[in-house]
C-alpha positions as CSV (number, residue, x, y, z in Angstrom):
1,X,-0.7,-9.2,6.1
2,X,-3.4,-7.5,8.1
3,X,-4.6,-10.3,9.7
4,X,-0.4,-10.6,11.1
5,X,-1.0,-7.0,12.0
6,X,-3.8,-7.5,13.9
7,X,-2.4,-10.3,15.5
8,X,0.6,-8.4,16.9
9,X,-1.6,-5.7,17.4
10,X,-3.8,-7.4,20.1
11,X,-0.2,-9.4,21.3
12,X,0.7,-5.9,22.4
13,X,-2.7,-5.0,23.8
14,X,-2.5,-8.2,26.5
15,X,1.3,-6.9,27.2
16,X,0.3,-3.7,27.8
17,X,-2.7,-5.2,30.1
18,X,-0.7,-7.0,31.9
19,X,1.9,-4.0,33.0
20,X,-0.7,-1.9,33.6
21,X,-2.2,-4.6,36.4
22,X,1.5,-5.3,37.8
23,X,2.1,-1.2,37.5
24,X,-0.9,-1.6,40.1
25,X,0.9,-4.2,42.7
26,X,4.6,-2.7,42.4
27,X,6.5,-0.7,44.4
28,X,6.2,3.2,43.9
29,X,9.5,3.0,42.4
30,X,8.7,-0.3,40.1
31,X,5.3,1.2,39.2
32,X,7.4,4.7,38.1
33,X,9.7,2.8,35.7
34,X,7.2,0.5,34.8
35,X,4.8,3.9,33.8
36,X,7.7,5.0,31.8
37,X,8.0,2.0,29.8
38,X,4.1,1.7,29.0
39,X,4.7,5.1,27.6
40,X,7.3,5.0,25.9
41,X,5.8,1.5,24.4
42,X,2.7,3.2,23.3
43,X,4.8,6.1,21.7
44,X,6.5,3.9,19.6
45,X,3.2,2.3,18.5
46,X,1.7,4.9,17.7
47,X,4.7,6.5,16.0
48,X,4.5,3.0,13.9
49,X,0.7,3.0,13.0
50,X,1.2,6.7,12.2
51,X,4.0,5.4,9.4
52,X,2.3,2.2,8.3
53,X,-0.9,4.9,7.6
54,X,1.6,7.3,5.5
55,X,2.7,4.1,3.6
56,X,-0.7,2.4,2.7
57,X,-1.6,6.2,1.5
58,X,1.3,6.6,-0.6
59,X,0.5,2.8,-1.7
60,X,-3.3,3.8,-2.5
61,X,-1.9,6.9,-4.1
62,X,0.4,4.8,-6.3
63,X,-2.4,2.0,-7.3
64,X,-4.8,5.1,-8.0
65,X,-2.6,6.5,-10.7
66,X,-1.9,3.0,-12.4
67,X,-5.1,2.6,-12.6
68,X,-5.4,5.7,-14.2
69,X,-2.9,4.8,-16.8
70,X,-4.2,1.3,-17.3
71,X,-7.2,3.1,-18.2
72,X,-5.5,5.5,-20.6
73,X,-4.0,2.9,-21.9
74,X,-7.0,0.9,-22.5
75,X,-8.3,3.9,-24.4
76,X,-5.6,4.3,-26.5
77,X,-5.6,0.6,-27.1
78,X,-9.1,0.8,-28.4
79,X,-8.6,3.9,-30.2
80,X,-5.9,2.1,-32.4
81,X,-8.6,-1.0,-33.1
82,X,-10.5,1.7,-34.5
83,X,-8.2,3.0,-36.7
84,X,-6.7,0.1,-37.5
85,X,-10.2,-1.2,-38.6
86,X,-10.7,2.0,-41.1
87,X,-7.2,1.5,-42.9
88,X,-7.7,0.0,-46.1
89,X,-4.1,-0.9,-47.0
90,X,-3.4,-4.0,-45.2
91,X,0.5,-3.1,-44.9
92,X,-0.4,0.2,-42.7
93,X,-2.7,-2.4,-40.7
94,X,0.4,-4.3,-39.7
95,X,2.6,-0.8,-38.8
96,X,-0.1,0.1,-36.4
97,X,-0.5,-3.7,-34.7
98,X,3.1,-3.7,-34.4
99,X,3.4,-0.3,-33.0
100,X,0.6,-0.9,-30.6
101,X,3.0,-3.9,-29.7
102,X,5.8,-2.1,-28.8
103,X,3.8,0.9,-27.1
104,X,2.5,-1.8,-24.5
105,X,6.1,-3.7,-24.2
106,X,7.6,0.0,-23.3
107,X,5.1,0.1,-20.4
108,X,6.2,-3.4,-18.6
109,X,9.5,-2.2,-18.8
């Protein structure tokens, strides 16, 4: 995905180029409107890297708190190993385990 990015990225770098030399061999008039549509062309790109940033942040913020909670989770997991291993009736043993189960089914869903 970044490497497309880049791609079109640099596609728009030789287009921009390339009006910016024929900008130089126009007409006064044909360099004006071709002026207006370089900026309004870089506007808009960097309207769209300025989004495509406050996405990938909200994405980073996102995978940091699931993380988080995989990690809380992970925690809890081995807390109830613990516990489990210090029960001496074998019935409660199987309560917790099947708890645990359903604790980590709730989660996927």
């Amino acid at each position: 995905m970044k490497e497309g990015l880049l791609h079109q990225l640099s596609k728009y770098d030789f287009v921009f180029e390339l009006g910016e030399k024929l900008k130089g061999k126009a007409s006064l008039e044909g360099a004006e409107r071709l002026d207006e549509q370089l900026v309004g062309a870089a506007a808009m790109r960097k309207s769209l890297l300025d989004e495509i940033r406050q996405h990938l942040g909200h994405l980073n913020r996102l995978a940091q708190r699931w993380q988080g909670f995989q990690q809380q989770m992970d925690s809890f997991e081995q807390y109830m190993k613990k516990i489990d291993s210090k029960l001496t009736h074998r019935r409660e043993s199987k309560v917790s385990q099947e708890w645990l189960t359903q604790a980590k089914v709730c989660i996927w869903l």
